[in-house]
C-alpha positions in Angstrom: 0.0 0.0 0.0 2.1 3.0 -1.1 0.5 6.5 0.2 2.2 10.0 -0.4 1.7 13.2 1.2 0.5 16.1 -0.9 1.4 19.4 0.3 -1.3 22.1 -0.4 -0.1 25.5 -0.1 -1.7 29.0 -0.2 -4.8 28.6 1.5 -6.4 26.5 -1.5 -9.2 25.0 1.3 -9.9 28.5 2.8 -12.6 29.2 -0.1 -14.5 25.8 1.5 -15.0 27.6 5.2 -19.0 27.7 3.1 -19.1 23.9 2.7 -20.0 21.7 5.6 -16.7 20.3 6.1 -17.8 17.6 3.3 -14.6 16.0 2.2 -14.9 15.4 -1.4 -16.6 19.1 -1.9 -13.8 20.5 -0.7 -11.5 17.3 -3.1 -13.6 19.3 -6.0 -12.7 22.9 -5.4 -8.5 21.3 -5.0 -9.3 20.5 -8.2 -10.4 23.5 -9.5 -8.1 25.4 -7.7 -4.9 23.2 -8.9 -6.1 22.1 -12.3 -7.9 24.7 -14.4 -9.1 23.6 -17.9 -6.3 25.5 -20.1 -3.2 26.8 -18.5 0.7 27.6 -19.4 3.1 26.9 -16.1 6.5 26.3 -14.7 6.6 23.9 -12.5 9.1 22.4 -9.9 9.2 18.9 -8.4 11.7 17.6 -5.7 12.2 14.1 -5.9 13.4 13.3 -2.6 14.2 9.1 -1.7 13.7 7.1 1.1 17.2 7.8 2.0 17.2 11.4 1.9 18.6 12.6 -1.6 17.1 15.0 -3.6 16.8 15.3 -7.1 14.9 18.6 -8.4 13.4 18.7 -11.6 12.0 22.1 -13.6 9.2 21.5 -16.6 7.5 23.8 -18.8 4.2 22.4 -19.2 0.7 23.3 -21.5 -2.6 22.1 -20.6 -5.6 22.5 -23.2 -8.9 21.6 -22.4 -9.4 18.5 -19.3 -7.6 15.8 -21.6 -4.4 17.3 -23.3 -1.3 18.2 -21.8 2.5 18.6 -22.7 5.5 19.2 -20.6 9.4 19.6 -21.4 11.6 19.3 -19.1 14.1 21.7 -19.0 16.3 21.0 -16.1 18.6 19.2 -14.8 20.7 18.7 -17.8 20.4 15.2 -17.9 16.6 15.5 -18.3 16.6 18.7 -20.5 14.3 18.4 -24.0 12.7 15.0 -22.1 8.8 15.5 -23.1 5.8 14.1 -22.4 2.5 14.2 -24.0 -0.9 13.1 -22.7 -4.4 13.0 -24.9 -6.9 11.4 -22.7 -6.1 8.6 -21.1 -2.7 8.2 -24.1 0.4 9.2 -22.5 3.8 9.6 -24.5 7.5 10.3 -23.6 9.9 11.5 -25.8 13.3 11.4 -25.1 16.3 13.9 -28.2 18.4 10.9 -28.0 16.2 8.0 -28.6 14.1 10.4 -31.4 11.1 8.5 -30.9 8.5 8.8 -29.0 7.9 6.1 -26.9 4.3 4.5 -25.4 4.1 5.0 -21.7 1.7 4.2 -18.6 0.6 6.4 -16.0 2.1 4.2 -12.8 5.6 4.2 -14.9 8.0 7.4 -13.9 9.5 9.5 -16.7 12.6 10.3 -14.8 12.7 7.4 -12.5 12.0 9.0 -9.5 9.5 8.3 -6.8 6.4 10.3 -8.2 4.8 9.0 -11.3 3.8 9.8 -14.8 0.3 10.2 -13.8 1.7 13.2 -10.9 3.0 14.9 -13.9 0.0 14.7 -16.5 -2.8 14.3 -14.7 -4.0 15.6 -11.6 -8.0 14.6 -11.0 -7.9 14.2 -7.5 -11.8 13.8 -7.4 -12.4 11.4 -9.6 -9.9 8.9 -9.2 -10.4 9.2 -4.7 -13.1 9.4 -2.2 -12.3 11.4 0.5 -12.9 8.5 3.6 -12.1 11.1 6.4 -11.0 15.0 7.5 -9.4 16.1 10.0 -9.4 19.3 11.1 -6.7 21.2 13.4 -6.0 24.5 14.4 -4.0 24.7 11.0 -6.6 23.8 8.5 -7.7 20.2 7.3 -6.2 17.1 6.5 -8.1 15.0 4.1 -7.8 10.8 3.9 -8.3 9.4 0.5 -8.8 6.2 -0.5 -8.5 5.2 -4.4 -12.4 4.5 -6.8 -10.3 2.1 -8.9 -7.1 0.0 -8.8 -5.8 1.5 -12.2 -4.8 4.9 -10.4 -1.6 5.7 -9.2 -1.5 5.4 -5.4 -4.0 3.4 -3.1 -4.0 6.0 -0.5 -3.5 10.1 -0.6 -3.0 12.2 2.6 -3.7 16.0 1.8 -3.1 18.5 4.1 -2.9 22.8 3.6 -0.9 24.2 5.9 
């Protein structure tokens, strides 16, 4: 059972103080909040392993409509021009020195790290989880979730805003 923790920064649950604390209400505004239908973005991501290394990455990705997106990686070095497309549930890497592109899967990892290619192309929190409890401390909430299908990338999510 592999669980991650998501980190939700900026107040992204602050806009649910309205809701009645229903978990996968608030799963639908993260979503909204995080994955807006069209959008043009740097992006970030720190690999960091069980033993402590760290491994940063920096992307340029395009998203167009709910079901296309493209990213290029542009550091480190040994990742630059790495791309990956995604129509729908189709997901492709392309890597300059192989010149082709190449068919992969959403639970594989373009760059061999702990997150996965479905972290980097598709972020549906809502429907792929069900939000099975919240917590809530003087810091925010913490929401549990627990995988609809067995196809989707982790069993378990732990989302917190802090």
């Amino acid at each position: 059972m592999k669980k991650i923790m998501i980190l939700i920064l900026l107040g992204l649950f602050s806009a649910m103080t309205a809701f009645a604390l229903d978990g996968n209400e608030i799963l639908k505004q993260v979503d909204k909040n995080l994955n807006p239908d069209s959008f043009e973005m740097y992006r970030k991501l720190i690999n960091i392993e069980p033993d402590g290394t760290k491994k940063e990455f920096v992307m340029f990705s395009v998203k167009k409509g709910k079901e296309k997106i493209a990213s290029v990686f542009l550091s480190p070095a040994s990742e630059k021009g790495r791309s990956t497309l995604r129509i729908g549930d189709n997901m492709w890497l392309y890597i300059p020195n192989v010149g082709k592109p190449i068919r992969i899967t959403s639970l594989q990892s373009v760059t061999g790290g702990i997150f996965n290619n479905s972290d980097i192309m598709r972020v549906d929190y809502n429907s792929e989880y069900n939000c099975e409890k919240i917590e809530i401390t003087d810091k925010g909430y913490t929401l549990h979730l627990r995988a609809k299908f067995k196809n989707v990338a982790y069993e378990t999510l732990t989302m917190f805003n802090s």
